[in-house]
C-alpha positions in Angstrom: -209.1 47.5 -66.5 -206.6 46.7 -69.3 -203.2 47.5 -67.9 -200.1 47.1 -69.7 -196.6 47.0 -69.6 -193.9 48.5 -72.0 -190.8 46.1 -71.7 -188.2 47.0 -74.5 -186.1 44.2 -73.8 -183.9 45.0 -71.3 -183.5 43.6 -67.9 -185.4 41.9 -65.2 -189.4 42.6 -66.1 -190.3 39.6 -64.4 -190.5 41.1 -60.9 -192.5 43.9 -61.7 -195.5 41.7 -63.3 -195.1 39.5 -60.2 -196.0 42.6 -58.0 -198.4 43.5 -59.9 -200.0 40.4 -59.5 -198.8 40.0 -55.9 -201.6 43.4 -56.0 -204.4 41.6 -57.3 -204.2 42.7 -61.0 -203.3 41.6 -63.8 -200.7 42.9 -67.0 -200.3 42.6 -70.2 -196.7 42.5 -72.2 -197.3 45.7 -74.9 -196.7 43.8 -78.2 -197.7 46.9 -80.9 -198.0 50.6 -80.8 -202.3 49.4 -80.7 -201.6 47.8 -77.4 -200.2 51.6 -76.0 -203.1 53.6 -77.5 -205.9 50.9 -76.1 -204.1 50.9 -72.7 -206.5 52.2 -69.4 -203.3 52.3 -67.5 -199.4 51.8 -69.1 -196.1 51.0 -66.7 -193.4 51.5 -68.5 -189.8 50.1 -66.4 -186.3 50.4 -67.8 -182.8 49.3 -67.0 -179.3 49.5 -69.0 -178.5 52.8 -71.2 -181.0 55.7 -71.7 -180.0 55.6 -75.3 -180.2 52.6 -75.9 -183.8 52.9 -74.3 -184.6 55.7 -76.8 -183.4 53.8 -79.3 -185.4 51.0 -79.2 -188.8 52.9 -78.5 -187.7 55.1 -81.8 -187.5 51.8 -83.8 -190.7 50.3 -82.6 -192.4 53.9 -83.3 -193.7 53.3 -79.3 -192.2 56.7 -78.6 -194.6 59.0 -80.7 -197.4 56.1 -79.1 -195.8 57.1 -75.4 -196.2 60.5 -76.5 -199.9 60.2 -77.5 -200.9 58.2 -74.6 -199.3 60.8 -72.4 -201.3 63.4 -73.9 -204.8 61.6 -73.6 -204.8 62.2 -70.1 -204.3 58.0 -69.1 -202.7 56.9 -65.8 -198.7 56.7 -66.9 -196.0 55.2 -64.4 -192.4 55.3 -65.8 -189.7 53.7 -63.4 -186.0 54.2 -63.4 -184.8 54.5 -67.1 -188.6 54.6 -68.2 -188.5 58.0 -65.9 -185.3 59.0 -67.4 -186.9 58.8 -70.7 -189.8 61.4 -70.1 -187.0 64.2 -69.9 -185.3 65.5 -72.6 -181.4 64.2 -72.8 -179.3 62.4 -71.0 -175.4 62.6 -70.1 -175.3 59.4 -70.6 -176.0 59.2 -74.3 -175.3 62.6 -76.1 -177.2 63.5 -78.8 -180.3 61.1 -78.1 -183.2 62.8 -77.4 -185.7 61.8 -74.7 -189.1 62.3 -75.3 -189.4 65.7 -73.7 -192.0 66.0 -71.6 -189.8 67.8 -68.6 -186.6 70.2 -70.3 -183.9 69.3 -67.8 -181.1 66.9 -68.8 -180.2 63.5 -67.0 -177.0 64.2 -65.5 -174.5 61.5 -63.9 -173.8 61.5 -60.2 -170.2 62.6 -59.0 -168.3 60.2 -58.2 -165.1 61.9 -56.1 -166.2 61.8 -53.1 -169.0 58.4 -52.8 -169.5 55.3 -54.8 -171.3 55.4 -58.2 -173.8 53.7 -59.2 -176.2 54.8 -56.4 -177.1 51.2 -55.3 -179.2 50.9 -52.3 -181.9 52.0 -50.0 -182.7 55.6 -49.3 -185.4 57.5 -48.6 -187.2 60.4 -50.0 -188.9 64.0 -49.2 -192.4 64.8 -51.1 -192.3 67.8 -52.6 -195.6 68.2 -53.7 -199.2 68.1 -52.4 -200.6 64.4 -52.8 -204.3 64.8 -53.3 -205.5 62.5 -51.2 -203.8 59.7 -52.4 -200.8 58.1 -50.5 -198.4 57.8 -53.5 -195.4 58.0 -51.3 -196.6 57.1 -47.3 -193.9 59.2 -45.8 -192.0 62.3 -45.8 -188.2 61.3 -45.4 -189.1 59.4 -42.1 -186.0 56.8 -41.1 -188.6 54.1 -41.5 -189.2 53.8 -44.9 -186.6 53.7 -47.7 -186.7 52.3 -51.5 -184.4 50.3 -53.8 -181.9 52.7 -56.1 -179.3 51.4 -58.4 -178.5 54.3 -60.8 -175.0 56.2 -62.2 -177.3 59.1 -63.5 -180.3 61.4 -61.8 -182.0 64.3 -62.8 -180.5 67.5 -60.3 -182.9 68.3 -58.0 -184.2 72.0 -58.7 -187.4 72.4 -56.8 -189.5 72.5 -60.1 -193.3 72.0 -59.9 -193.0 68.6 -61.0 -190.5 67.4 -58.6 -193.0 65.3 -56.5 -190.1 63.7 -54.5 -186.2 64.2 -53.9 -183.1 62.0 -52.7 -180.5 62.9 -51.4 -176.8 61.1 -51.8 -173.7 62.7 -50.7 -174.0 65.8 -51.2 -176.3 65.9 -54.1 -180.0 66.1 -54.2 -181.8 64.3 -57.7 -185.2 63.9 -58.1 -186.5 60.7 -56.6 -190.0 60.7 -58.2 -192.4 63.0 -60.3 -195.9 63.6 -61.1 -197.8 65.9 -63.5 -201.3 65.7 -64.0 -201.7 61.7 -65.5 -197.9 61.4 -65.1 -196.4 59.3 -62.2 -192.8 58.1 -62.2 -189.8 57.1 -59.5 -186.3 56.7 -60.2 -186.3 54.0 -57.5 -188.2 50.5 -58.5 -190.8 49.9 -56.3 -190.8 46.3 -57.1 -187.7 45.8 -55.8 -188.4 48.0 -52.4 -190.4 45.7 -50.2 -193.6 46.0 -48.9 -193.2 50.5 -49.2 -192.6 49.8 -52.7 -195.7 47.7 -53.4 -197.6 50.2 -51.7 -196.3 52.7 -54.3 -197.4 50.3 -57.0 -200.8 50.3 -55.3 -201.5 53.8 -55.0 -200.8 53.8 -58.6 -203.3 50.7 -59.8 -206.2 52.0 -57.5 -206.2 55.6 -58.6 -209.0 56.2 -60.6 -207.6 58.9 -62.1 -203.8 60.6 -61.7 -205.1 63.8 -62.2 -207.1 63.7 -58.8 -206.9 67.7 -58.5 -204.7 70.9 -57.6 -201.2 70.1 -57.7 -199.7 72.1 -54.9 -196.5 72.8 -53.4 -195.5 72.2 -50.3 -193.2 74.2 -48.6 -189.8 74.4 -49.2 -187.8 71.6 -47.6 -183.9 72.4 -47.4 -181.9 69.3 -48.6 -181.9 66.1 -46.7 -179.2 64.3 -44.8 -178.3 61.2 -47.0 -180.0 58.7 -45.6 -178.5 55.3 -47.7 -178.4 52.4 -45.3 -176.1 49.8 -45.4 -177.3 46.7 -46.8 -177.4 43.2 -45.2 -177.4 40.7 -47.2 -178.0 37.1 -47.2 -176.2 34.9 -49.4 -177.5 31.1 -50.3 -174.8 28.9 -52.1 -177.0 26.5 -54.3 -176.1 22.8 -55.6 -177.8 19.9 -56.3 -177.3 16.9 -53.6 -176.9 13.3 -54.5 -180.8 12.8 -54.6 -180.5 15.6 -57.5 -182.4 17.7 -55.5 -181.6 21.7 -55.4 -180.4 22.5 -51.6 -178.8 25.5 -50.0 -175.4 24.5 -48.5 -172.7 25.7 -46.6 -168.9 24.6 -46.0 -165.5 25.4 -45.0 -163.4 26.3 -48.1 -165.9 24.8 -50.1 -166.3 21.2 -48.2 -170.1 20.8 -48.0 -170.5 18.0 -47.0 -171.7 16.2 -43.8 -169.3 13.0 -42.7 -171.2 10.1 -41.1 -170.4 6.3 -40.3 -172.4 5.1 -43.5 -170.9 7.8 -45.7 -171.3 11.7 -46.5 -173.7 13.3 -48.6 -174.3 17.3 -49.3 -174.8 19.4 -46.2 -178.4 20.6 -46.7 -179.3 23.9 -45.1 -183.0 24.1 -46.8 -184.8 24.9 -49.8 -183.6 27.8 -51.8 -186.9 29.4 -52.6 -188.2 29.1 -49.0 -184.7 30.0 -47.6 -184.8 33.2 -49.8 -189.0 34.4 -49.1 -187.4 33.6 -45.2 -184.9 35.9 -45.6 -186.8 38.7 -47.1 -189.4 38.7 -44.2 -186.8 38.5 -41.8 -185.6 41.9 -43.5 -182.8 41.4 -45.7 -182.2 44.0 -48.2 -180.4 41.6 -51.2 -180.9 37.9 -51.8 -177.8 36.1 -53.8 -177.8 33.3 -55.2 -174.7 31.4 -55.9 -174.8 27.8 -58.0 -171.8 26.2 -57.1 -173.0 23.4 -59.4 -173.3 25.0 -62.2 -175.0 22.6 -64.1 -172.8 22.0 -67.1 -174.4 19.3 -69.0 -177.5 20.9 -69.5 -179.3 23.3 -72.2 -179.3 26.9 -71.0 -183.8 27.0 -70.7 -183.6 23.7 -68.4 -181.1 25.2 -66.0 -182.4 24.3 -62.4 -181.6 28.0 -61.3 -183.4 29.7 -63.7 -186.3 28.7 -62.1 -185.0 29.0 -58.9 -185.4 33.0 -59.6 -189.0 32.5 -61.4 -190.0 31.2 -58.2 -188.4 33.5 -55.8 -189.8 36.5 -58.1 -193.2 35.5 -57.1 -192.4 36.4 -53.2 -189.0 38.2 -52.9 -189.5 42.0 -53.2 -185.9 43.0 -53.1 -182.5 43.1 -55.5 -181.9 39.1 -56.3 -178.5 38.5 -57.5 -177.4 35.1 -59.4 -173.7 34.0 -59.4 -172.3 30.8 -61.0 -172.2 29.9 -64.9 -172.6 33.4 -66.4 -170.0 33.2 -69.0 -170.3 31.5 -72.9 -171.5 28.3 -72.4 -171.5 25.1 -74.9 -175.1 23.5 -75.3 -175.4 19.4 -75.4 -175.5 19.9 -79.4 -172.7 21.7 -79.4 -174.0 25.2 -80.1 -172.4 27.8 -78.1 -174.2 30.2 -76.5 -173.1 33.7 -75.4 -172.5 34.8 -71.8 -174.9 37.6 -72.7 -177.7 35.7 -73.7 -177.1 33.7 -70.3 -176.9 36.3 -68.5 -180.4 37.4 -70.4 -182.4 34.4 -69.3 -181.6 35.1 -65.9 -182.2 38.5 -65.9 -185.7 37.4 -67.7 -186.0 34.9 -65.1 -186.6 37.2 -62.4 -182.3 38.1 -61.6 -181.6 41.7 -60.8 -178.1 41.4 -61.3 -175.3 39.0 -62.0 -172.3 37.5 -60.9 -169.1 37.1 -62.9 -166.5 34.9 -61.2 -163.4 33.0 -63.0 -164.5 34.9 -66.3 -163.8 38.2 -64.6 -160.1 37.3 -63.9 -159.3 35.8 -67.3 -160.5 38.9 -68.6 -158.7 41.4 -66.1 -155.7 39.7 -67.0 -156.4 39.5 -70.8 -157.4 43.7 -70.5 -153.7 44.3 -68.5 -152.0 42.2 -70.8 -153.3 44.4 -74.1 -152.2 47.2 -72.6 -155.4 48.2 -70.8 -157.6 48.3 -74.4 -161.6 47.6 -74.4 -162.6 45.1 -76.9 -166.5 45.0 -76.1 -166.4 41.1 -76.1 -165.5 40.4 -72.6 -168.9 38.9 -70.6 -168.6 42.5 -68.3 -168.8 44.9 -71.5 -171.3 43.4 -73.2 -173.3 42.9 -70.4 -173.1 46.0 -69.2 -173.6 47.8 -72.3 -177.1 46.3 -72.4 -178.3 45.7 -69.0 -176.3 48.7 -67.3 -173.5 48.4 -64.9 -175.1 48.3 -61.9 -176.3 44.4 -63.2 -173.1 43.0 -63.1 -170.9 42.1 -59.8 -167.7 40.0 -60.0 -167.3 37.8 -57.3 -163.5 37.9 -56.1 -161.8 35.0 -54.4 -158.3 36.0 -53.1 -156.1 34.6 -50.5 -152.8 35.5 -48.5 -149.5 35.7 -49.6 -146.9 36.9 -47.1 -143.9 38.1 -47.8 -140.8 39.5 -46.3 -140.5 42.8 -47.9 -142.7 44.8 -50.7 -139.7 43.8 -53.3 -140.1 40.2 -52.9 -142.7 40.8 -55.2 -142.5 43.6 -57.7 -144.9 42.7 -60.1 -148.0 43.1 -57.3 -149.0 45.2 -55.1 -147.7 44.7 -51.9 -149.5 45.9 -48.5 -148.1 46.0 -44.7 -150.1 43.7 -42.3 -151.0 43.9 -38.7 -151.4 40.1 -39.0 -147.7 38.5 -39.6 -147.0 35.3 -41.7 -146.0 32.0 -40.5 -142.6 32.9 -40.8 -143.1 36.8 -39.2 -143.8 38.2 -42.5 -144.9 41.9 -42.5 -145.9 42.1 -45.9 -148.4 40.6 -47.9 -150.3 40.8 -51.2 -154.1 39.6 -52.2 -153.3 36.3 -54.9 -156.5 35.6 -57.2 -158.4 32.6 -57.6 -160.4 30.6 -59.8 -162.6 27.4 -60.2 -163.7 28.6 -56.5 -160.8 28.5 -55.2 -159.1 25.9 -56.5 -156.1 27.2 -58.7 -153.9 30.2 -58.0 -153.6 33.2 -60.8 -150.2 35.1 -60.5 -152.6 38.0 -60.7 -153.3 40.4 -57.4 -156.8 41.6 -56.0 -155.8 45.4 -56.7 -155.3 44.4 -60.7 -158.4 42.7 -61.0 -160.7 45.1 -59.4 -159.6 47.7 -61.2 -159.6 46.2 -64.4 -163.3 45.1 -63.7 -164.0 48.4 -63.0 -162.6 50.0 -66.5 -164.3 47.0 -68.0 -167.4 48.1 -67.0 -168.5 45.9 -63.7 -171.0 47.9 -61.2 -170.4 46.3 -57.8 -167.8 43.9 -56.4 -168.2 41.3 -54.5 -165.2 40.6 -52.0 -164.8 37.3 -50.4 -161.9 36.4 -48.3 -160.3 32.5 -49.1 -158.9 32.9 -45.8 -161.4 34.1 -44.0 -164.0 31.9 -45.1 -166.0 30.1 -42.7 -163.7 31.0 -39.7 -166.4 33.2 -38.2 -163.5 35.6 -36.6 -164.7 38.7 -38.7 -164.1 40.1 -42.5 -160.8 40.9 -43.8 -160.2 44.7 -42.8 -156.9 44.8 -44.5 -158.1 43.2 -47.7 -161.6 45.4 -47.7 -159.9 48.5 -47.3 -157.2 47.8 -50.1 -160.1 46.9 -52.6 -161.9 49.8 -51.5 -159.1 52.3 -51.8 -158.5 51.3 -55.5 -162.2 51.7 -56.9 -165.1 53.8 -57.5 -167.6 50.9 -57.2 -169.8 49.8 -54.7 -168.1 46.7 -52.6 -169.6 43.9 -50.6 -167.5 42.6 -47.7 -168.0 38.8 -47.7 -166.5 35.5 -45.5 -166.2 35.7 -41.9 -168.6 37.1 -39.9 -169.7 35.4 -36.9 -171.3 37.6 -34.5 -173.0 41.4 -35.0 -169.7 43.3 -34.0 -168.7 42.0 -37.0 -170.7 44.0 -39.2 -170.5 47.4 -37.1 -166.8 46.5 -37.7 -166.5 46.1 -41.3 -168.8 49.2 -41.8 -166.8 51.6 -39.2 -163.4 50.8 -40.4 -163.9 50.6 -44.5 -166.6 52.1 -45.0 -168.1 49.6 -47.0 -172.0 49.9 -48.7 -173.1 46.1 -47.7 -171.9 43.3 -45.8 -172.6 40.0 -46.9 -173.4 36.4 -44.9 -174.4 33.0 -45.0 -174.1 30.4 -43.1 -174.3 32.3 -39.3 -178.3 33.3 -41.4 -178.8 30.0 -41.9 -177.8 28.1 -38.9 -179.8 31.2 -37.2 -176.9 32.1 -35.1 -177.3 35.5 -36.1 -180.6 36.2 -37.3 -180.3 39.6 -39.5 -183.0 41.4 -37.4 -180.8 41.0 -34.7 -178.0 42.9 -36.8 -180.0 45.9 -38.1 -180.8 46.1 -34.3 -177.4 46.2 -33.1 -176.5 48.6 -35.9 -179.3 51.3 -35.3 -177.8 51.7 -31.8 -174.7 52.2 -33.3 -176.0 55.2 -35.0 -175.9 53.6 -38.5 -178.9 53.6 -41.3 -180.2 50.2 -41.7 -183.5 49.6 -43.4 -186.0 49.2 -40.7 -188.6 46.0 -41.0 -192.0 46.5 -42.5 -195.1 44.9 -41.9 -196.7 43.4 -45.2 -199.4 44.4 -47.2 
């Protein structure tokens, strides 16, 4: 069988060939319009902007060979963007046409009363009559959820080709479809663990889509939203004075180990075998942060790059990279663009990245030109062509009491349960850089909404004071952040036990919490969280058995 996949250049491909793979088959990379028309099966995946999707098939003619494959009858799968494509508009890019093959327009999610993009796992309700074939293995069941990371859904209007629905707040999209040869999700089922590459299954052992009567079932009213809250484990990578690649873990950023004949890196484990731990063990994100950063070398030797080709092979869930995305000078002095660093990861098997330092240089750049959007900061241009939901910034802010909210009238100033060393009532959230190492007169509520206008997707919230302190996350500094943006945010630094986490969650209302070294020490083992947290009534992704 000659399958083959449509990638038009956008995002993190790489995962979805592994699971084919990781299914016994094998793909091929379409390279002409005569690769499409002599295809027995096509997967076509997308990320980033649906016109800039549509723009790039129109360029390659591929959409007028999409169109003609669809109408031979062949197996189709679109996923995400390359589902978003098969209707006939989009919101998102006005005027750009899709290819049509269902009327209704893409529409963005509201974003008043829950977080946009739509980033995490939820599950679905079929729709439709499966033929015998076990597309989707469940019908909204708690147990089984997939990976979403989208701004913009198609409404959910109980058409004949809705084959699956979502629901998120209180709006219900379509979470797959299928029509005769035409299958497609809006989640990625690559990135959705062992129910997703079940998905991917049903689809590479049909013989034939069109296995009979399409028939609906009976009306289902809309769904609770069933979004979990994500868990997820965090691996801070560097190489050790062998030069070999190690997960680590320190207070304020001392990772080392003191002994009578000297100190060396404190080594926690390998970061692929870390990482494949972690996703059995049931973690719904994997990060990767390189606190190396690996200066002196050219960007296709970096040691992380295939860190995350590695990973990709047996990690089925979002993999996030942190550490050196920004313009970066190669050994011959050619400069290379954050973008097309951030591209090699993304190629490499990442999902999304982290911006650190960058992020606040250009916060306080954006506030200091009186809020105006260049397009050349790392977060625009990223985001522009990978999407939003692909870039985090990684915030590292600390305490600063102060007697009264005029001490300091160029930030803003909060009240705090927790007084200073000198009974300070007041405080504000100072930025960092260089991990920590240098103060920014620049506050936490500044930065993350200048990230936002700017384009980021997701921040990620660490705590300078908190950090390694295991005494629990930074209510006070969650809940600003979260007050001031529309974003998704990770809490970050100082858990140490699972109250922790039903704490964080309950009192910010936070999407994910993030950990590292009580997962790696096996203090806390994350099973042991989602279990605390489903008897606290929460949705947490439950743990599946593999293949």
């Amino acid at each position: 069988m000659t399958i083959y996949l449509l990638d038009y250049g956008a995002g993190n491909v790489r995962s979805l060939v592994n699971a084919v793979c990781k299914l016994g088959y094998s793909i091929r990379p379409v390279e002409s319009v005569e690769d499409i028309d002599k295809a027995e099966k096509l997967i076509f995946p997308g990320v980033g902007a649906f016109g800039s999707a549509m723009e790039r098939l129109a360029s390659t003619g591929y959409d007028k060979a999409l169109e003609r494959y669809i109408a031979s009858g062949r197996p189709f799968m679109g996923i995400c963007v390359g589902m978003q494509c098969l209707f006939a508009g989009s919101d998102e890019s006005p005027g750009v046409k899709g290819l049509g093959l269902f009327p209704t327009t893409v529409k963005k999610f509201d974003s008043t009363s829950k977080s946009v993009p739509h980033m995490g796992w939820n599950s679905t309700t079929v729709q439709q009559e499966q033929d015998g074939q076990p597309w989707i293995n469940h019908a909204g069941e708690d147990g089984t959820r997939y990976y979403f990371v989208h701004s913009y859904a198609v409404p959910a209007t109980d058409q004949d080709w809705e084959f699956g629905t979502t629901q998120y707040g209180e709006e219900r999209f379509v979470a797959t479809v299928r029509r005769g040869n035409v299958f497609a999700t809006q989640f990625h089922p690559e990135k959705s663990g062992w129910a997703g590459l079940k998905v991917l299954r049903s689809f590479l052992e049909c013989d034939n889509v069109r296995t009979g009567a399409e028939r609906r079932l009976p009306s289902t009213p809309p769904t609770v939203d069933r979004l979990t809250k994500r868990i997820i484990a965090c691996l801070d990578v560097r190489a050790n004075d062998q030069g070999d690649l190690v997960v680590t873990k320190g207070d304020q950023y001392d990772v080392r180990e003191r002994s009578a004949d000297g100190s060396d890196v404190r080594n926690l484990g390998a970061p692929v075998d870390l990482a494949r731990k972690y996703f059995e063990h049931g973690a719904d994100e994997v990060t990767f942060l390189n606190i190396t950063a690996f200066r002196n070398l050219p960007l296709g030797d970096l040691p992380m790059l295939e860190v995350l080709k590695r990973t990709s092979e047996c990690v089925f869930v979002p993999l996030t990279i942190g550490g050196g995305i920004r313009d970066m000078e190669e050994p011959d002095g050619k400069i290379v663009p954050a973008l097309e660093v951030a591209g090699e990861y993304f190629r490499s098997g990442a999902d999304k990245v982290s911006i650190g330092s960058d992020a606040v240089y250009a916060a306080e750049e954006y506030l200091a030109s009186g809020r105006k959007l260049t397009g050349k900061t790392a977060i625009e241009q990223i985001a522009r062509v990978y999407g939003a939901q692909a870039v985090v910034v990684s915030i590292d802010p600390r305490r600063v009491y102060v007697d009264t909210p005029e001490s300091a009238p160029t930030h803003h100033v909060i009240p705090t349960t927790t007084t200073g060393p000198n009974g300070e009532k007041f405080c504000w959230y100072q930025c960092t850089v260089k991990g920590g190492r240098e103060n920014r007169d620049f506050d936490v509520f500044q930065l993350v909404t200048s990230v936002e206008a700017l384009g980021a997707g997701e921040i990620l919230l660490n705590s300078m004071d908190k950090d390694g302190t295991n005494s629990g996350y930074d209510l006070e500094l969650i809940n600003h952040v979260r007050s001031a943006v529309r974003i998704p945010v990770i809490a970050s630094s100082g858990a140490g036990k699972v109250e922790h986490f039903e704490e964080v969650f309950q009192k910010t209302g936070v999407e994910a919490a993030l950990a590292a070294g009580i997962f790696h020490r096996e203090e806390v083992p994350i099973q042991t969280v989602k279990t605390y947290l489903r008897t606290k009534a929460y949705q947490v992704r439950a743990l599946e058995g593999p293949l």
